[in-house]
C-alpha positions as CSV (number, residue, x, y, z in Angstrom):
1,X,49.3,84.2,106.6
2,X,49.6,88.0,106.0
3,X,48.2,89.2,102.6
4,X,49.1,92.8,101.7
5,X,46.0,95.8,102.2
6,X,44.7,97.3,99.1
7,X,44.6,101.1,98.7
8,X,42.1,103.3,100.0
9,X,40.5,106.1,98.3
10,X,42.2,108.5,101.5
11,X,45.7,106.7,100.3
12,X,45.3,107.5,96.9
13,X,45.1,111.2,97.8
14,X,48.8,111.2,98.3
15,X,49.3,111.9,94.9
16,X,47.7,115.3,94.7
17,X,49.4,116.4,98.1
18,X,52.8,115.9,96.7
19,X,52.6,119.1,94.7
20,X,52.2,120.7,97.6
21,X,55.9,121.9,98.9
22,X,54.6,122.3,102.6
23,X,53.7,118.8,103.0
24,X,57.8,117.9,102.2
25,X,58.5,116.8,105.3
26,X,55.7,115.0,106.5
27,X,55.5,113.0,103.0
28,X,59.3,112.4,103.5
29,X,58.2,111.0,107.0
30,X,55.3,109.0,105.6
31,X,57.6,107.2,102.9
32,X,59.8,106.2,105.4
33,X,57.1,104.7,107.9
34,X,55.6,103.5,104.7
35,X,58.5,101.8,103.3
36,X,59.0,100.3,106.6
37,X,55.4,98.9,107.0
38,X,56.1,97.2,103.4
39,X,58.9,95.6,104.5
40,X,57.6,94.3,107.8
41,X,54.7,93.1,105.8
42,X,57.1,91.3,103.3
43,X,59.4,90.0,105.8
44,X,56.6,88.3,108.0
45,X,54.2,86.9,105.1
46,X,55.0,83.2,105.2
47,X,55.0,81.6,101.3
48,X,54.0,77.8,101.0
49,X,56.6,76.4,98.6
50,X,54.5,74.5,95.4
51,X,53.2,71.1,96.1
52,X,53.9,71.9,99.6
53,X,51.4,71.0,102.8
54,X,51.7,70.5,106.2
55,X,50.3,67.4,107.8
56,X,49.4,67.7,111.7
57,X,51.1,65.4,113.6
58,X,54.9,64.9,115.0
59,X,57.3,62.2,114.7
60,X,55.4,60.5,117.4
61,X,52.4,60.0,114.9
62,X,50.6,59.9,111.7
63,X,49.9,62.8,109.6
64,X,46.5,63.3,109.7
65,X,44.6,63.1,106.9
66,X,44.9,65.8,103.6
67,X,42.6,68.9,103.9
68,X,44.1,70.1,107.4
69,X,45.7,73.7,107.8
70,X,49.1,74.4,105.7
71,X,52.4,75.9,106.8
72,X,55.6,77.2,105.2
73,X,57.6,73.4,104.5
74,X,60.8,74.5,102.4
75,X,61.3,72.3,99.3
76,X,63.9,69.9,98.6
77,X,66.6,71.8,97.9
78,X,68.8,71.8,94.5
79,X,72.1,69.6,94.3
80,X,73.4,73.0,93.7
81,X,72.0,74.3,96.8
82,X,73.6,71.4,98.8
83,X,77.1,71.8,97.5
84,X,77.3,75.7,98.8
85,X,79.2,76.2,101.6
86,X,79.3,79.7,101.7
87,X,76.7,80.8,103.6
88,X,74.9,82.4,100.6
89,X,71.5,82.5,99.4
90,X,71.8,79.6,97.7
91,X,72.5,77.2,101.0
92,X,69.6,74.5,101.4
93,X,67.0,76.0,104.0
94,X,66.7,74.5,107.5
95,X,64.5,71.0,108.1
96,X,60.8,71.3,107.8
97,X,58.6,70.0,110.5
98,X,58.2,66.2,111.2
99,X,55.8,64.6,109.1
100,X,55.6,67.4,106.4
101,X,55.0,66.5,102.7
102,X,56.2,67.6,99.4
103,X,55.0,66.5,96.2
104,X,57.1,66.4,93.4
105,X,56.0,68.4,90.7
106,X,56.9,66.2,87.7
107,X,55.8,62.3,88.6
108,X,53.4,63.7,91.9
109,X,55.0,61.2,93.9
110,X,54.4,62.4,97.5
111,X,57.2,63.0,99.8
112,X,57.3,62.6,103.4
113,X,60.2,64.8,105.8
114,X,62.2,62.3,108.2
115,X,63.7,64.1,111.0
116,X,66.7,63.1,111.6
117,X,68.0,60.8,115.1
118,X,69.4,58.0,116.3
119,X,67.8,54.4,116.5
120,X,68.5,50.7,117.3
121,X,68.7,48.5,114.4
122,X,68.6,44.9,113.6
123,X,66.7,42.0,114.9
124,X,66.4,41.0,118.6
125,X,66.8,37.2,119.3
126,X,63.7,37.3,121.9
127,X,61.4,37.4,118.4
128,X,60.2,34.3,117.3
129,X,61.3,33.9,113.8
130,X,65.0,36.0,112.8
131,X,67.4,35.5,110.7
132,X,71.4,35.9,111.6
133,X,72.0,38.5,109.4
134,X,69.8,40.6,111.0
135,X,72.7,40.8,114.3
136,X,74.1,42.5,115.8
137,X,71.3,45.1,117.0
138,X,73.3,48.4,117.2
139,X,73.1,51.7,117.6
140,X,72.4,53.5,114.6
141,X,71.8,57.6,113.7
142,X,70.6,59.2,110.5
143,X,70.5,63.0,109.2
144,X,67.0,64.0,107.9
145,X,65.9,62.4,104.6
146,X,62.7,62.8,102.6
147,X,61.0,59.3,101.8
148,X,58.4,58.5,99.5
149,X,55.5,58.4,101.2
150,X,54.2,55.3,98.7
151,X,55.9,53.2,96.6
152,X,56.4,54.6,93.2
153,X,52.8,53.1,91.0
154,X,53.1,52.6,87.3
155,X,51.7,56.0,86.2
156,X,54.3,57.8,88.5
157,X,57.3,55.0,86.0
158,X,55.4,55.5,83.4
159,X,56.1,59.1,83.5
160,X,59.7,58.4,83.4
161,X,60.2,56.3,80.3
162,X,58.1,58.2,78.6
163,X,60.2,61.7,79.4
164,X,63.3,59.9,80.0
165,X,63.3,57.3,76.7
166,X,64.8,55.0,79.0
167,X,64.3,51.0,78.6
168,X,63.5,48.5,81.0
169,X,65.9,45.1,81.8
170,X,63.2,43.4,81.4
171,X,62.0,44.5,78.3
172,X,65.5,44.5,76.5
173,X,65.7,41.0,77.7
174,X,62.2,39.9,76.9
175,X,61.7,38.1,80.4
176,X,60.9,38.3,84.3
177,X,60.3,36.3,87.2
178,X,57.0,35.1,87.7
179,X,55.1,32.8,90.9
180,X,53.2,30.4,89.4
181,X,52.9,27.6,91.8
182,X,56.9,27.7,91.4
183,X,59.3,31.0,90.5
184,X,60.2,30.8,86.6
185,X,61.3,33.2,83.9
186,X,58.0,34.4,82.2
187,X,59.1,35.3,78.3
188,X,57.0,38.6,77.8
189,X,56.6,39.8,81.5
190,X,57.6,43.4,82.5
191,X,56.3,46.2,84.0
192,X,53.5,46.3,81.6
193,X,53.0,42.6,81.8
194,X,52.9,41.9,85.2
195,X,51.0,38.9,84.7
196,X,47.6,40.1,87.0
197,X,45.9,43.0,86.6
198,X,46.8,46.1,88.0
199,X,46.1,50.1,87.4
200,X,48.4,52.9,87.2
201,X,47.8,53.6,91.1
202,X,49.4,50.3,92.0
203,X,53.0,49.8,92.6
204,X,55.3,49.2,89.5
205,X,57.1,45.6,89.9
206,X,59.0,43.4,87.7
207,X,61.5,46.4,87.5
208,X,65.3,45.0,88.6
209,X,68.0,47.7,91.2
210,X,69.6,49.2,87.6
211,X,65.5,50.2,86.8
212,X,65.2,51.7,89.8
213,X,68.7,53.7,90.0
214,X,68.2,54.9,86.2
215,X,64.9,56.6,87.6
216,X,66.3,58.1,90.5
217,X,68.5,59.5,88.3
218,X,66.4,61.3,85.8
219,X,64.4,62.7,88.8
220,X,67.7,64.0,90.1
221,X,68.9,65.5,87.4
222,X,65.0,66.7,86.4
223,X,64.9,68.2,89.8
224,X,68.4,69.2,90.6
225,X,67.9,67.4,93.9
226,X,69.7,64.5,95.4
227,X,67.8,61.6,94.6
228,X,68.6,57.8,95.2
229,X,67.2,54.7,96.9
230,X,66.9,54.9,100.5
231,X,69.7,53.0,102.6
232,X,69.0,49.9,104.4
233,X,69.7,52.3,107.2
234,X,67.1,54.6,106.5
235,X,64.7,52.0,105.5
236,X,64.4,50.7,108.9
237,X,64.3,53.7,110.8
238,X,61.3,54.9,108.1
239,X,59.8,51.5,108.8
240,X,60.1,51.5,112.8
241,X,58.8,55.0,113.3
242,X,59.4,55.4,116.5
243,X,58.5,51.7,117.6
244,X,60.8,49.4,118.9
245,X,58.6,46.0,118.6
246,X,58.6,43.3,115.8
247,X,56.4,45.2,113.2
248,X,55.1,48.9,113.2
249,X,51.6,47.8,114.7
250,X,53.3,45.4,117.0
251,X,54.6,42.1,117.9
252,X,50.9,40.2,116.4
253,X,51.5,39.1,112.8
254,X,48.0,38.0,112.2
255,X,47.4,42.0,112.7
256,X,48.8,42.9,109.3
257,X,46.1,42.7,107.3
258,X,44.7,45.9,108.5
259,X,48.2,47.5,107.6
260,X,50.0,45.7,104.5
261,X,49.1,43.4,101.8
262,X,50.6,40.2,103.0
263,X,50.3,36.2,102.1
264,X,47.0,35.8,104.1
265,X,43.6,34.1,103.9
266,X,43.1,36.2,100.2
267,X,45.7,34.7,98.2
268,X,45.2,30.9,100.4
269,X,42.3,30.4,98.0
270,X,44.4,30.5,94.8
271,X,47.6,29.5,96.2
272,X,46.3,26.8,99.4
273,X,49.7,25.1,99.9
274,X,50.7,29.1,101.0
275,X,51.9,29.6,104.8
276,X,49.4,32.5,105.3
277,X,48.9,35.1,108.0
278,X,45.2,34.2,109.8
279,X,43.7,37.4,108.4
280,X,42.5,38.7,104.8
281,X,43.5,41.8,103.4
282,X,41.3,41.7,100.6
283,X,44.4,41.3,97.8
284,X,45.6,38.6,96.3
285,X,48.3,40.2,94.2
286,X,49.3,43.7,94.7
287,X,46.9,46.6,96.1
288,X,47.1,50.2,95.1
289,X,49.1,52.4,96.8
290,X,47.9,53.5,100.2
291,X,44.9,50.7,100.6
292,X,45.9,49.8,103.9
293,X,46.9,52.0,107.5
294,X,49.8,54.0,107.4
295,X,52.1,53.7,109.7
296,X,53.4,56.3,112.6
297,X,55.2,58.7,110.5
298,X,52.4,58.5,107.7
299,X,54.1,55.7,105.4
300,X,52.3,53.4,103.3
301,X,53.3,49.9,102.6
302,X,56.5,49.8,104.8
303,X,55.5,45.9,105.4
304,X,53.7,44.2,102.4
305,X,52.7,45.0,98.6
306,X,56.1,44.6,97.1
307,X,59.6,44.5,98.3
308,X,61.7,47.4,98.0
309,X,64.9,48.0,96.6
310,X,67.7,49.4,98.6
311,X,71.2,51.5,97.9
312,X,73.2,49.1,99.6
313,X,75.6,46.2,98.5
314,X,74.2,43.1,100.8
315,X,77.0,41.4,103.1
316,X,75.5,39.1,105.7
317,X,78.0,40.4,108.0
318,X,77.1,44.3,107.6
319,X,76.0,45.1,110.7
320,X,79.0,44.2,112.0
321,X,80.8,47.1,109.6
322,X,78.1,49.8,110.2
323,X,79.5,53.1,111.0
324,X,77.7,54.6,114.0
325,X,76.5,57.9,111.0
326,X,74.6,56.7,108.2
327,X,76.0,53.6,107.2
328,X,75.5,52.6,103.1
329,X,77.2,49.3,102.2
330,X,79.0,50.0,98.6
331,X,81.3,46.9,98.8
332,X,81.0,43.2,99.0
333,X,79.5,41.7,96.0
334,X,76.9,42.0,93.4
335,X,73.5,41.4,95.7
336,X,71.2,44.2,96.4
337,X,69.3,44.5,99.4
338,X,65.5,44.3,99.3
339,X,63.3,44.9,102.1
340,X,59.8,44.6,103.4
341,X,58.5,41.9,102.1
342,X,55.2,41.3,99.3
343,X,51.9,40.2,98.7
344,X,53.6,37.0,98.5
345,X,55.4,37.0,102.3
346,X,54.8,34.9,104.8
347,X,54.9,36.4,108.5
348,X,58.5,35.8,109.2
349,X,59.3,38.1,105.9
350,X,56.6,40.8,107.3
351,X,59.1,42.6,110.3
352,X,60.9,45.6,109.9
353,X,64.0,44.1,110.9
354,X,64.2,41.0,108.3
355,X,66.7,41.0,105.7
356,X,66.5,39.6,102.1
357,X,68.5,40.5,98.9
358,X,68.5,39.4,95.1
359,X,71.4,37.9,93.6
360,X,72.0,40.3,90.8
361,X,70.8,43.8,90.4
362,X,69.3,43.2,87.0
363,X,66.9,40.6,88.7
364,X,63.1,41.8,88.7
365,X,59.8,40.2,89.4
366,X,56.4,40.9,90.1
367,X,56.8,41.0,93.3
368,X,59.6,43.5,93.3
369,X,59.2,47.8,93.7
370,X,61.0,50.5,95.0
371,X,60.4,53.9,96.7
372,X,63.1,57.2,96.6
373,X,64.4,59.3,98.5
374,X,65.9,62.5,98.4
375,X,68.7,63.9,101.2
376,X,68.5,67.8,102.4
């Protein structure tokens, strides 16, 4: 970066020259070279945007670590912004570099730039395990998108109910979904009462698709950005990274542990009757945020932890509907998809390609998150 030069003592001695009527023209000469030197100056200073910083690293692989050198990374831009077509000062800036990271200012969730491109998504039938709603693979491509580069903790909801007074289905209800050697209604759970422990850095669950949406929409109207859930599109494409195999790390479940909290050797010792991944990643129930390897792109939790919420309506058959730009689902019934699988998923439900969904958007259970995103 470029920082402006202070005044010297020979600069300052401009001021007594200008009573001096021989030294017009040269002065007039100097103001304009000056003027022009300020404006070069201003025009080439580069300005990091607030809560911005640039991660090394490409689309081909993982930020590196916080603490390396910062670049300009525009912010999100306002709805406002979006909506202009005019060419005016107010259209949204140009994409930021792969991999770049904004935080937001309000919640400090930390958001991760996609670049935009084309991929192949769905399930091929040489993997072992895969479900038929994951066919037909197909061609696929996605404009840019910022993704949450966790999955949104309890201090980061927190921070919403509090600002946004807004309450919770399962606390108007008085009830959630709980595993307790069998899945049944818990009077009392909610995001508060998970029923384990957990810290504000961990991943909020027991919050149903309308929780979700209602905070997406506070932060959107907070922010003046465009902020939802991510589509099942750009789920998988944020899950894949660039990879084409069975899971981000490759085809080997019993590799997970090292990269998402999973059902696994851990949780076999409370719950034995559990088909397990042959591996411990140290968690029985959920993990804070970021425990375990990112993946290529520098995202957390992809595969494991909690399941994650999704924009679209679930049809079995939606891949055979998929426009070729990004496809959302908006018709077709009441289920939501979820993706990603939990703390509580065995390996089959650990792939980027598999498939689930809840029957009702006001289901939640504590094994159920979300992350955002917010479109250019």
């Amino acid at each position: 970066m470029f920082n402006a030069l202070p005044l010297t003592g020979s600069m300052r001695g401009l001021k007594r020259t200008l009573r001096m009527r021989r030294w017009f023209p040269v002065l007039a000469l100097m103001v304009v070279l000056g003027a022009g030197g300020s404006w070069w100056l201003g025009s080439s200073r580069t300005q990091l945007p607030e809560g911005l910083e640039r991660h090394a690293g490409t689309l081909a692989g993982p930020p590196a670590e916080s603490g390396d050198h910062q670049a300009a990374v525009p912010v999100p831009a306002p709805a406002s912004a979006l909506s202009d077509g005019q060419g005016g000062t107010d259209r949204a800036p140009g994409p930021p570099p792969a991999s770049s990271i904004w935080r937001e200012p309000l919640t400090g969730m930390e958001f991760v730039w996609v670049t935009g491109g084309c991929f192949w998504m769905g399930g091929a039938t040489a993997e072992t395990r895969w479900d038929k709603d994951e066919i037909p693979r197909h061609k696929v491509c996605l404009d840019g998108f910022w993704l949450g580069r966790f999955e949104v903790t309890r201090g980061q909801f927190r921070i919403f109910l509090d600002r946004g007074g807004y309450v919770t289905d399962a606390e108007r209800e008085g009830y959630a979904w709980a595993y307790a050697g069998k899945w049944e209604q818990k009077p009392g759970f909610s995001w508060r009462h998970p029923g384990f422990a957990q810290d504000e850095n961990h991943p909020v669950v027991n919050v149903s698709w309308h929780d979700a949406k209602a905070m997406a929409a506070w932060l959107e109207a907070e922010s003046r950005r465009p902020v939802a859930l991510p589509t099942e599109a750009q789920w998988e494409y944020a899950c894949r990274a660039g990879t084409e195999g069975v899971r981000f790390w490759g085809d080997p479940p019993d590799s997970a542990c090292a990269f998402a909290n999973v059902a696994d050797r851990t949780a076999a010792r409370e719950f034995p009757a559990w088909i397990v991944h042959s591996c411990a990643d140290g968690a029985v129930f959920t993990a804070a945020v970021g425990s375990y390897t990112a993946n290529p792109w520098g995202f957390h939790d992809m595969l494991g932890n909690v399941w994650e919420w999704c924009e679209d309506v679930y049809q079995a058959d939606a891949y055979a509907h998929h426009a070729l730009n990004n496809p959302l689902m908006v018709k077709g019934g009441r289920e939501r998809v979820v993706r990603g699988g939990s703390w509580y998923s065995r390996p089959e439900s650990v792939r980027c390609a598999d498939r689930d969904r809840l029957r009702e958007p006001s289901r939640r259970s504590h094994d159920q998150g979300f992350r955002l995103a917010i479109e250019r």
